[in-house]
C-alpha positions in Angstrom: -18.5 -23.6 3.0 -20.4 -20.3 2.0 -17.5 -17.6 3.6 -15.0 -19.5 1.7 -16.8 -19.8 -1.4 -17.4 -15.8 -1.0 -13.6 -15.5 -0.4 -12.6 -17.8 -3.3 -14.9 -15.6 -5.5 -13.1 -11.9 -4.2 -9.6 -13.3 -5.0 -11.0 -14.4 -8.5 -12.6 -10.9 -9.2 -10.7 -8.2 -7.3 -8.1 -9.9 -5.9 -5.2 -7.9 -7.4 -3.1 -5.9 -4.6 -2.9 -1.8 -5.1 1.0 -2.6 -5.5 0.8 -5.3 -8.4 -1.9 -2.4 -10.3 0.5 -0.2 -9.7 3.8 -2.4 -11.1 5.2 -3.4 -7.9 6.5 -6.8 -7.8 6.3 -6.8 -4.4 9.4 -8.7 -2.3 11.4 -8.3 0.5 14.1 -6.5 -1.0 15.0 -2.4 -0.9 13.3 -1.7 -4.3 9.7 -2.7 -4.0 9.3 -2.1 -0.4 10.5 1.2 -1.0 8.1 1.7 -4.1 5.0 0.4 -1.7 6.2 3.7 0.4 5.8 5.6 -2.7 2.1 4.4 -3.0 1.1 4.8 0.4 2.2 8.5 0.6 0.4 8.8 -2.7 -2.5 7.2 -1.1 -2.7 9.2 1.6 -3.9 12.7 -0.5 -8.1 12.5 -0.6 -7.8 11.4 -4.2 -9.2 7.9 -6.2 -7.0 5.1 -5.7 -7.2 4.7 -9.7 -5.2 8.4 -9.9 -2.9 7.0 -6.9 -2.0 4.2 -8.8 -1.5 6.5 -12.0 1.0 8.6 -10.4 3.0 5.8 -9.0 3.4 4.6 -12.4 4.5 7.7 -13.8 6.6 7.9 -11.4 8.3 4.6 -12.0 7.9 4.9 -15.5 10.2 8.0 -14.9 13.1 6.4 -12.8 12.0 7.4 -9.5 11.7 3.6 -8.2 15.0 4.0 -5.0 15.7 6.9 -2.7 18.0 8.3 -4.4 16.7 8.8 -7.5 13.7 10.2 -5.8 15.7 12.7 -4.7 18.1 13.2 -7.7 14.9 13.5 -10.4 14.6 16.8 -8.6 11.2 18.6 -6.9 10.1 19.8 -10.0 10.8 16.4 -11.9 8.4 14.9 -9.4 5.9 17.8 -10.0 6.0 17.0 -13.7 5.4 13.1 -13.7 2.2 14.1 -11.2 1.0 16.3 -13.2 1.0 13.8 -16.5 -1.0 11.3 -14.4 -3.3 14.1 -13.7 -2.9 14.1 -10.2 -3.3 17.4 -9.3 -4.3 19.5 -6.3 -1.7 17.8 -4.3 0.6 17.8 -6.9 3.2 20.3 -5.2 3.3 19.4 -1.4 3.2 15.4 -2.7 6.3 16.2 -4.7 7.5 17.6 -1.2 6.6 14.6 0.9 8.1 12.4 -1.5 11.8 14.3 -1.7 11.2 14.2 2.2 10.3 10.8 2.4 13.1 9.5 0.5 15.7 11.7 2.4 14.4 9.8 5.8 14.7 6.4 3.9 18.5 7.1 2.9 19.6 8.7 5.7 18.0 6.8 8.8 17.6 3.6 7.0 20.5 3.6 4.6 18.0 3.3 1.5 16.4 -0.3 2.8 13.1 -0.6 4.7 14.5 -3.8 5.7 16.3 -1.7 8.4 13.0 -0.1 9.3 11.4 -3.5 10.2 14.8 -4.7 11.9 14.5 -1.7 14.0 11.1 -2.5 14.9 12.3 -5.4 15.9 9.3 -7.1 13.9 6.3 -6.0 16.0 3.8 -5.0 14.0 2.8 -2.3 16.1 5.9 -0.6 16.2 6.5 -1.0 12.4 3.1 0.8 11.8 4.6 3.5 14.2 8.0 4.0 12.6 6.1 4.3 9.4 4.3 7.2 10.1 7.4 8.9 10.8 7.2 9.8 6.9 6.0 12.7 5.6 2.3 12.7 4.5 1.8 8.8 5.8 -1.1 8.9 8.4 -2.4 5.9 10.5 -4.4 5.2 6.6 -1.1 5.2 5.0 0.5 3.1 8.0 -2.6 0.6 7.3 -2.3 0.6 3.3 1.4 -0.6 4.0 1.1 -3.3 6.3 -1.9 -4.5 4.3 0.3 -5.4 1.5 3.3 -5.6 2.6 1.8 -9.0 5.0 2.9 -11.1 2.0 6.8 -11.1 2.3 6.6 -9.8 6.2 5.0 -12.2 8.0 4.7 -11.0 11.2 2.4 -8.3 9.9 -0.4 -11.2 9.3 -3.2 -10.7 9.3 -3.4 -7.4 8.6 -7.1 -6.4 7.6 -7.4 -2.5 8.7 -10.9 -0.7 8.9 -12.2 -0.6 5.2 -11.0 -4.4 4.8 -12.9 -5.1 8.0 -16.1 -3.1 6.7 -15.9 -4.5 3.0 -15.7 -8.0 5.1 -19.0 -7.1 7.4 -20.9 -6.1 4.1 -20.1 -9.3 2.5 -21.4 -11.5 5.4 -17.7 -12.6 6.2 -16.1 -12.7 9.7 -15.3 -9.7 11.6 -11.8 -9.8 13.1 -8.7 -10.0 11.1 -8.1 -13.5 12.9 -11.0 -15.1 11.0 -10.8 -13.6 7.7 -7.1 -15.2 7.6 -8.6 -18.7 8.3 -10.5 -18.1 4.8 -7.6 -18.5 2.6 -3.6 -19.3 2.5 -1.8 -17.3 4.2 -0.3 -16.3 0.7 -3.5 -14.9 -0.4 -3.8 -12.6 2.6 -2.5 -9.5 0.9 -4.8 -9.6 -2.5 -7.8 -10.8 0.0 -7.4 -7.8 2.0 -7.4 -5.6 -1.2 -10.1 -7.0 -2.4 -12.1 -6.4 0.7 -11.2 -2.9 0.6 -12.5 -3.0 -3.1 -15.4 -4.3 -2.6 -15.9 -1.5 0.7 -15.2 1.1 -2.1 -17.8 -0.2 -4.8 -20.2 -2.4 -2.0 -21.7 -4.0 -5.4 -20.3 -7.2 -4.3 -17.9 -9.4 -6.1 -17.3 -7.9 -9.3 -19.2 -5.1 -8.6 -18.0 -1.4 -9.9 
């Protein structure tokens, strides 16, 4: 069928999630949930996503992949690896959010996210609010999370926000987050839903820049 076909094609050509770009091997353990935080409060500045990605990198690159050593690679350390991926502007109070961020992740959640979605009690609304509790994650960071995070949390499916949904209308595809996830397996849903929001961002269409 023609919206499958269109699907089929996204996944082929921009089907890679923001957290695999940025080195996440995303699973439902402490460590890469915790690093998909990282993202989304680096997401939420007005920046590219390409520089977004760049930082997180640097800032795996430089150890800073748990809570604690978020917080133990010192403000200044975090200034630093933002500044060598050239994400700048934001730099300072970023570096803030972050050290915040991963105080609230120790201290409240003992360093798992886990914890987070147990306290939820796995509603996905509710796991959207806790996560705005962080410093510098909005309703857009909130989104960004769920979005990829659908993969090893299930109960977040499907989770297309607003620019997946638009990237969907300008493609021809369905319009509600119920039939986009009848498009592909339910495996997919994560790189479908970035690739939607890649194709909102450059509305070329399927391999489009």
């Amino acid at each position: 069928m023609p919206m499958e076909r269109t699907a089929k094609r996204l996944l082929e050509e921009r089907g890679t999630t923001y957290a695999e770009e940025a080195g996440i091997r995303l699973r439902d353990t402490p460590m890469p949930l915790y690093e998909l935080l990282v993202l989304c409060v680096l997401f939420s500045a007005p920046i590219r996503a390409d520089m977004a990605v760049a930082a997180a990198r640097e800032l795996f690159a430089a150890g800073m992949r748990t809570p604690r050593a978020m917080e133990r690679a010192s403000w200044q350390g975090r200034v630093d690896a933002l500044v060598r991926a050239h994400y700048r502007r934001y730099d300072e109070s970023t570096a803030t959010a972050l050290g915040a961020g991963a105080e609230l992740v120790r201290e409240r959640y003992r360093g798992d996210l886990r914890r987070l979605r147990d306290e939820a009690g796995g509603d996905p609304a509710r796991i959207h609010r806790l996560l705005r509790q962080f410093p510098r994650i909005g309703a857009v960071g909130g989104d960004i999370y769920c979005r990829e995070a659908q993969g090893v949390w299930p109960e977040l499916r499907p989770a297309f926000d607003a620019r997946a949904r638009r990237g969907a209308a300008g493609l021809g595809l369905p319009g509600t987050p119920e039939r986009l996830a009848r498009l592909v397996d339910d495996d997919d849903l994560p790189r479908l839903a970035a690739a939607l929001v890649r194709a909102e961002l450059a509305p070329a269409g399927p391999g489009g820049r």
